[in-house]
N, C-alpha and C positions, 0 to 999 in steps of 0.2 A: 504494500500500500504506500503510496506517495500524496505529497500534498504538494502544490505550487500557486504560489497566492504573488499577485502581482496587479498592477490599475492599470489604464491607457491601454498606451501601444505596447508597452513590452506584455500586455497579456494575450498580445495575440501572438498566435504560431507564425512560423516565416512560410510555413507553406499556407497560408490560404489565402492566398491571391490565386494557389493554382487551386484549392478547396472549389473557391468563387469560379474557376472556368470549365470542372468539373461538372456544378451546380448547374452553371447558365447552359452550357451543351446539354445536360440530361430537360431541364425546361425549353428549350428552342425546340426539344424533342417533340415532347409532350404537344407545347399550344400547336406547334407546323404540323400532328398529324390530325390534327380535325379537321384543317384545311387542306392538306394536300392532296389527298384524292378527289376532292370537288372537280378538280378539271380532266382527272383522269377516268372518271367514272361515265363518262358515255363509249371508252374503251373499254372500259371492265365490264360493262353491261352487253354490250357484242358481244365477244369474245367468250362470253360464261353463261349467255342466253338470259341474264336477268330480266324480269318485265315491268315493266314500268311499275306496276303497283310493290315489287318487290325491292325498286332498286335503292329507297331512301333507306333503307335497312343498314346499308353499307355504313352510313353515314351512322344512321340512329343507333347499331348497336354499341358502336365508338362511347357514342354520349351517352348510350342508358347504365352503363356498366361504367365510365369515368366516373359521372356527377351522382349515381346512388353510392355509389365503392366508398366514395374519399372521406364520409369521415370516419370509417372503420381503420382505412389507410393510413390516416393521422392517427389513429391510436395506437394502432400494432406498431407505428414507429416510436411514440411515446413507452413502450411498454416493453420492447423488446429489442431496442437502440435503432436510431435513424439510419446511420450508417450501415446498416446488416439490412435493415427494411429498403433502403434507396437501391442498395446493390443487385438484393434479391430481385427489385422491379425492373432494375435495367436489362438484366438475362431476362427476365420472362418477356419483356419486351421487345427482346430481338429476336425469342424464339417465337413470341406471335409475328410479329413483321414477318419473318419468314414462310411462316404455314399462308401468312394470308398472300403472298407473293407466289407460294408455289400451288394457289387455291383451283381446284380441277372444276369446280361447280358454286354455285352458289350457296351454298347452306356451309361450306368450306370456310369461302369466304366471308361470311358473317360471324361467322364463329370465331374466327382469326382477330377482326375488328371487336367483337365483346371481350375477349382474351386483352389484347390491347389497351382497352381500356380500362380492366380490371388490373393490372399491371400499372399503366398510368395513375390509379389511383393509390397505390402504393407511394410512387414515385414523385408526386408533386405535392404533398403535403410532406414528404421526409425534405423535401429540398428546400422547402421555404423555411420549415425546423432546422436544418444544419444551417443554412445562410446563417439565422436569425442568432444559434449558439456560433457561429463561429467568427464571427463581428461584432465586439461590445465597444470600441472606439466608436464614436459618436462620430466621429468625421468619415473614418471609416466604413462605418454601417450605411451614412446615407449616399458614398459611392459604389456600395456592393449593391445597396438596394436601388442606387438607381440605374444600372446595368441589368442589373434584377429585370427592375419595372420593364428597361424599355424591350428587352427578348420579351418579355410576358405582353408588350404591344403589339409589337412588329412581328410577332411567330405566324400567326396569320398569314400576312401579306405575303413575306418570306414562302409560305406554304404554296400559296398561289405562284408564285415564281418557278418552283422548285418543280412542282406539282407540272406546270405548262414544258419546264426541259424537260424533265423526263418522259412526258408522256410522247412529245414530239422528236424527240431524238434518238429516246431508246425503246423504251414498253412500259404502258401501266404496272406492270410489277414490278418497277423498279422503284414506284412511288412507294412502295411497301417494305421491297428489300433492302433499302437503301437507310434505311434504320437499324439493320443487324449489326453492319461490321463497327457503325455508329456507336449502339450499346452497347457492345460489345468491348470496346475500346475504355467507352467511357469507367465501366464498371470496373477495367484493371485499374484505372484512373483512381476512381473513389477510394480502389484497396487502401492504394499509396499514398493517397496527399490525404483523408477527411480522418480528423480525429478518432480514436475509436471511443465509444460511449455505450456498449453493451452493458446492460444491465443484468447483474445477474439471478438466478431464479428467486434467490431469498429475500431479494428487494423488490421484485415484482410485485402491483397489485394485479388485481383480480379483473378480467376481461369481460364487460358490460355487454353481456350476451344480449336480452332484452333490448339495452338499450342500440345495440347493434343491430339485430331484425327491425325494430321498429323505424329507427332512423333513415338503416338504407333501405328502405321496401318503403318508405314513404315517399323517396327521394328520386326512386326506379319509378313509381306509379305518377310522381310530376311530370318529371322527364319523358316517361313514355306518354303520357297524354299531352303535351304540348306539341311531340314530336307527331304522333298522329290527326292530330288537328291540323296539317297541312295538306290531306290529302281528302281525309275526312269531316272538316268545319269542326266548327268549335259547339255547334247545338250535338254534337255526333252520339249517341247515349254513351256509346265505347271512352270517347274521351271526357266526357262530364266526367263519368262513372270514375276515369282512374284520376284525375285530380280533384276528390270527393273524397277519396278513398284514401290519398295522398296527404293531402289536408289530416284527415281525421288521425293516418297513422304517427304524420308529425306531431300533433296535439298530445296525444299519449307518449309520445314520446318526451314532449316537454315534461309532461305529468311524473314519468319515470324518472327521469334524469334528475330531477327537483327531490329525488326521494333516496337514492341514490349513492352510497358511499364513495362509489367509484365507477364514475361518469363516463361514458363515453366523449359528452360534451357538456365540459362542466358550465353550468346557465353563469359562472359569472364572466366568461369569455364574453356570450354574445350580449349580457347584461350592460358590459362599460359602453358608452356613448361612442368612445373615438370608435372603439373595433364593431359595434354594429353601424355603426354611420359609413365608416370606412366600407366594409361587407356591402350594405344597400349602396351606397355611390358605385362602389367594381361594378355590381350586378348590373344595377341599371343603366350603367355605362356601356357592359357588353351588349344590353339587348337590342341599342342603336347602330354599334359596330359592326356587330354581326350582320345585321339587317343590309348595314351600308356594303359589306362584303357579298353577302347575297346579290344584290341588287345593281350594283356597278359590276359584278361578273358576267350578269346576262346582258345590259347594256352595252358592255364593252363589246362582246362574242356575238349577240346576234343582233342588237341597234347597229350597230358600229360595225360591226364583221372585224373584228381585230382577232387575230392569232392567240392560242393559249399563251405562247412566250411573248405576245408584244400586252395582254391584258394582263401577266403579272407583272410584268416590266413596268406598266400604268400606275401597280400599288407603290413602288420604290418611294418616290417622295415622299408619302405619308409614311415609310416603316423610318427615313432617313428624318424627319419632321419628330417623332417619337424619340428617336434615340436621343436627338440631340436636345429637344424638349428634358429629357427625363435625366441625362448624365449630365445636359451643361447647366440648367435653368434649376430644375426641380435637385437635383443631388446638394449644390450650390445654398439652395435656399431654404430645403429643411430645418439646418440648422439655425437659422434666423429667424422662419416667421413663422406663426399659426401654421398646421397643416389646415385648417378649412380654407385658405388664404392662397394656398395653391391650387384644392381640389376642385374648389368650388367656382375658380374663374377660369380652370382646366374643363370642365364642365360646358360653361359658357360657349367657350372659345368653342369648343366638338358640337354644342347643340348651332353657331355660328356656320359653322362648315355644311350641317345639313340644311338649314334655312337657304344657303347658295343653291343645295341642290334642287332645292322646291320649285328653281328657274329653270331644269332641264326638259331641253326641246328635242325631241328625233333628230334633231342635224345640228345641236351643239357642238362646238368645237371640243375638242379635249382639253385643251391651254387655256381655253374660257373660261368653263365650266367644269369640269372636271378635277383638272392643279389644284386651285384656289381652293375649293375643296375640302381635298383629303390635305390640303398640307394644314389647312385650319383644326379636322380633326387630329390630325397626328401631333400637332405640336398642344392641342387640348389634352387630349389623351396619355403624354409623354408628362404630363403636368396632374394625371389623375392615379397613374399606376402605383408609383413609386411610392408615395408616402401612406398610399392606401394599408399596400403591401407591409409596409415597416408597422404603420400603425398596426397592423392584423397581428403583430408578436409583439409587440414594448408592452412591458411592464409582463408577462407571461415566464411563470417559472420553467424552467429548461424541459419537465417531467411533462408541462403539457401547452409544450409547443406545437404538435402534430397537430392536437386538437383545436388551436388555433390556428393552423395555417390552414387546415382543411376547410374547415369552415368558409375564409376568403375564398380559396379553391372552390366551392362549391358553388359559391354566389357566382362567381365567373360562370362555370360551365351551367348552371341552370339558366343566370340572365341570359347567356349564351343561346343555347335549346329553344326556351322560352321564346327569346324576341325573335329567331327564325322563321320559328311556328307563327307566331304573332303575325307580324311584319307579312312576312309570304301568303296568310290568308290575309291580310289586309289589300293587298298587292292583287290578287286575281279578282276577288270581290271587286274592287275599284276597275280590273278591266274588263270584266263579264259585263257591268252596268252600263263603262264605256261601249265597248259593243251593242249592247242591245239597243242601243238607243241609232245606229248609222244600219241604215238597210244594205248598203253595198260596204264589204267588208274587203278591200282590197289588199295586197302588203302592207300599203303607206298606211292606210285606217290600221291596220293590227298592229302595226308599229308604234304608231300617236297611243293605241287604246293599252298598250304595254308601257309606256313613256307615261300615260297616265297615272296607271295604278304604282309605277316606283316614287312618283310625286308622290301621290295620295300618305303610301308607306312612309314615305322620306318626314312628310309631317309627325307622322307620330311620332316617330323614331325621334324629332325635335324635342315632341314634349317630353317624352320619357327623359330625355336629357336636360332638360329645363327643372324637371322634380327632382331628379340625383341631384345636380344645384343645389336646390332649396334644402332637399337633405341633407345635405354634405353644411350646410351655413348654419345649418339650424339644428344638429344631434352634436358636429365633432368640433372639439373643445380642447383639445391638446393643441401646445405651445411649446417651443423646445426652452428648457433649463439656461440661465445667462452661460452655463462653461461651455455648454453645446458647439456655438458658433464657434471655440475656439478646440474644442475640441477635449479640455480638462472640466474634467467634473466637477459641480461644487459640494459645496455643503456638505452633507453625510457622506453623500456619494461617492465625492473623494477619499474617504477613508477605507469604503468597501473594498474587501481582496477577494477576488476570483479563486476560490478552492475547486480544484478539481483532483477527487476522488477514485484511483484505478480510470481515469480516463472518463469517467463520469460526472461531469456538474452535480453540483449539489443543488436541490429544488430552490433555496433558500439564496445560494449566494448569485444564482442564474435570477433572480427575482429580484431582487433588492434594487441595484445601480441603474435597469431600464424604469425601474418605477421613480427613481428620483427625477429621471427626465419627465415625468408626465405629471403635467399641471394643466388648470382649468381656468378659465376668465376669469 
């Protein structure tokens, strides 16, 4: 048994910087596979005979098995060390990548993408827990997390890129296989550089089984019913029924968890102001993004006739708008102002970029219309991720940080689901009506009557980002500490020593120093 008790910068290791690129490769993983197949998926549906009513599956089993999984995912890493749980996720993720790569039929292939995402939900709640412990430099933390933030922006767009080379240069299944030698890599990675923090069996608690079925089978029956609502309306009995059912299992699940020795999600996570304010802002942040990703990909490919590789080529500004938002602007500024002060004019700024889009015409320019745009939402965006993210772990003891990062995770991949579903029946509704109403139904009419309905969408997707706003001004309340800006802690803060335990934080001294930085108006 050893102790090492140290403040600042000498408590960090010298290896995590490579910790941090570890981290950000296994998350670039993660967010670019819910995107990547989008543009490969009218080859994958040829080629394996998928039919239309089957082919969103591809996409939905991805997401029903990420966003029900993760907060069991954050606790198995709480419970049984991050590092051993991240690792695990990364092999299983390159042996789903693989199966879904080598998929002979359809029922292969979907089974490949639930694999995946049950893996990914392993993996992105251990990675936002090791960022979170392996960064306690204040200056430090809000450049790890704003490198964080902006891959957790740009993974998307990036996907779209990736997603358009390979399908056109090599084969859809490279969209899939090209995550193996990826994780595979990365996971010797993690051996090497990420602390070890395994806990051992006689310190473990007890695995909140209840609270596990009820949580993620709440979270399965959202997801799958928002996901269904795009092909089946939202009056559909099938998807009332499973967000009814959703609802009601999350409610008992609050009911449990409140009763609870050992929580899956302990109620005072999502209780604090910043970390649920933060959680509603991601969320409803994603269900506009997503929307705008939807929505600008069939615009670009069949308004426009632009090539898979020139319509992800379209996203680069906005991932390039992000980063720089988020490492130059927002990492910068953490340490100085309010996070509602970021979030909430980051907000703005993305609901700004879609109010542009509310002026798109069938024969808009791209540099017009288009640019001005995403780079509005990306540098909003780039100003929304980051301090979300941090906030979703400060002041969270080392023991359950899984269960706080999954939680943020969550909020993403269901805003995510949600505003697809949302958004894309908003989207056909608006051009069914446009239609019906022009007796002669020409290209140009189906054109205008699809230009319509991304308007119509593009509005809401505004408001929903005008209410994150208001959220974000009106729940989050944290302000960095006066040493923050400089990086030394003050007050008590500064006396706290980091003990680490056989490679293990102790709950107690991982809790102390981020809770000094959180303060209220």
């Amino acid at each position: 048994m050893s102790a090492q008790t140290a403040t600042g910068h000498d408590a960090a290791d010298s290896r995590r910087w490579w910790a941090l690129a570890v981290i950000a490769i296994a998350q670039l993983m993660i967010v670019l596979d819910i995107t990547i197949v989008n543009i490969a998926l009218p080859s994958a549906q040829r080629d394996l005979g998928i039919s239309d009513a089957d082919r969103q599956w591809v996409i939905t089993a991805y997401t029903l098995a990420f966003g029900g999984l993760l907060l069991l995912g954050g606790r198995l890493g709480d419970l049984f060390g991050r590092k051993r749980v991240f690792t695990i996720g990364l092999l299983g993720f390159a042996l789903a990548s693989a199966l879904g790569g080598g998929a002979t039929g359809p029922a292969m292939l979907f089974g490949a993408r639930a694999l995946q995402g049950a893996f990914g939900a392993l993996l992105a709640p251990s990675a936002l827990g090791l960022l979170s412990t392996t960064f306690t430099n204040p200056k430090e933390r809000s450049t790890a997390f704003g490198i964080f933030g902006a891959i957790a922006g740009s993974g998307a767009a990036i996907g779209f890129i990736a997603g358009g080379l390979l399908t056109e240069y090599l084969n859809w299944r490279w969209c899939l296989f090209v995550n193996t030698p990826i994780a595979v890599a990365t996971a010797f990675g993690a051996f090497y550089v990420l602390e070890r923090d395994h806990i051992a069996k006689g310190r473990r608690v007890r695995l909140d089984l209840p609270g596990a079925v009820l949580g993620c089978t709440g979270l399965l029956a959202i997801v799958f019913g928002t996901s269904e609502a795009v092909t089946r309306g939202w009056g559909d009995a099938l998807v009332i029924g499973s967000l009814v059912l959703g609802a009601a299992l999350l409610a008992a699940f609050v009911l449990v968890e409140r009763r609870t020795a050992h929580a899956l999600l302990p109620m005072h996570i999502v209780a604090d102001r910043n970390r649920g304010g933060g959680a509603l802002s991601v969320g409803l942040a994603m269900v506009g993004m997503f929307g705008l990703f939807l929505f600008l990909t069939y615009y670009l490919q069949v308004i426009k006739h632009f090539s898979p590789v020139v319509t992800g080529v379209s996203f680069l500004p906005m991932t390039a708008a992000i980063v720089l938002s988020s490492t130059g602007i927002a990492a910068r500024l953490m340490t100085r102002v309010p996070s509602r002060l970021l979030i909430g004019p980051g907000l703005l700024l993305a609901a700004a970029g879609m109010a542009w889009l509310t002026q798109m015409k069938v024969d808009s320019p791209w540099a017009a219309m288009v640019l001005p745009a995403v780079l509005l939402l990306g540098f909003g965006m780039g100003l929304v991720f980051m301090p979300s993210m941090s906030l979703a772990t400060l002041g969270v003891a080392p023991n359950e940080a899984g269960a706080a990062s999954a939680t943020i995770n969550s909020a993403q991949q269901v805003g995510g689901s949600f505003g697809t579903a949302l958004l894309n029946t908003v989207a056909a509704s608006a051009t069914a009506t446009y239609l019906s109403t022009r007796l002669v139904r020409t290209a140009q009419v189906q054109a205008q009557g699809a230009v319509h309905g991304y308007v119509i969408a593009t509005w809401v997707a505004m408001g929903v980002l005008l209410l994150a706003a208001v959220i974000a001004f009106l729940m989050i309340d944290h302000r960095p500490a006066p040493g923050e800006a400089t990086g030394i802690p003050s007050g008590a803060g500064a006396a706290e020593a980091a003990v680490v335990v056989d490679g293990h934080p102790s709950a107690k001294a991982g809790a102390t120093a981020p809770a000094q930085r959180q303060r209220s108006t």
